[in-house]
N, C-alpha and C positions, 0 to 999 in steps of 0.2 A: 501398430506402433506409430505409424504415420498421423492416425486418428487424433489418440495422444497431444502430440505436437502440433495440428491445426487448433485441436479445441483450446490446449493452452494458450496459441497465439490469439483463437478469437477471444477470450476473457484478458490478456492483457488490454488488447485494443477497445474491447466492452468499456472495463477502467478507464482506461483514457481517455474516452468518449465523455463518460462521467464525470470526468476529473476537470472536461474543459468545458460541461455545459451545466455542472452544479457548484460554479465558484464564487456563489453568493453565502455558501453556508460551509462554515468549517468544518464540522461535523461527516457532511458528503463527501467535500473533497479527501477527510483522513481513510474514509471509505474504500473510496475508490482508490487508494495509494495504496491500501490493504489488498485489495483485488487483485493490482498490480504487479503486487509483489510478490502474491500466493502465487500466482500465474509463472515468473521467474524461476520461483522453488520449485516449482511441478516442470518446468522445463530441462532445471538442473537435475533434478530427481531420477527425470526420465532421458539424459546424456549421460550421467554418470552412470548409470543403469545400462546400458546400450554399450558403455566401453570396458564396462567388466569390473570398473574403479570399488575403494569403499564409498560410504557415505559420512565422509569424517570433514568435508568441505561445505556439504551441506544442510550440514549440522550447526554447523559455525554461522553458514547465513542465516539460518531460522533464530538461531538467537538475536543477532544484530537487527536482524525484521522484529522481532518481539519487543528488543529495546529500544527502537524506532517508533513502535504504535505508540510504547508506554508514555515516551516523552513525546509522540503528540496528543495523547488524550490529557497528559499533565496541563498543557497548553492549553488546550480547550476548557480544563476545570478553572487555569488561572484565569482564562481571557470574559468566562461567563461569571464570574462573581464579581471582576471587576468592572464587563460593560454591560453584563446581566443579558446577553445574548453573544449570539456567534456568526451575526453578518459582518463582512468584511466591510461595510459601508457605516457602521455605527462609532468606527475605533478607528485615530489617526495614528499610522505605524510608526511616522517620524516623531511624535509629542512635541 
């Protein structure tokens, strides 16, 4: 059980790793946000699971994580057609 919950905390912290040393390309970082969040739901997965609960909470997360990626890959379609890449150094945020 304890396994579990190390290995999900080393893949949060994996993503996070990633999230702070690939933040040249948007693409990575939505990545590794995904990483991060799988890692959470597997955390919840495996507490909820441990105290006997349903899984009617974390049902509910995986959706909001699901509509999360979708509107950042929305981003990433919007942000590459109009700077025709996805480094954060080609595009000025404030216009």
């Amino acid at each position: 059980m304890m396994m579990y919950v190390y290995m999900s905390m080393l893949m949060f912290f994996c993503g996070l790793m990633m999230f702070s040393l690939k933040r040249k390309h948007l693409l990575l970082m939505l990545l590794s946000m995904e990483l991060m969040v799988l890692s959470l739901f597997f955390i919840m997965f495996i507490y909820l699971g441990s105290l006997g609960n349903d899984y009617f909470f974390s049902m509910i997360f995986l959706t909001f994580s699901v509509c999360e990626g979708a509107l950042g890959l929305s981003i990433l379609v919007s942000m590459i057609r109009t700077h025709g890449n996805d480094y954060f150094q080609s595009f000025n945020l404030l216009w």
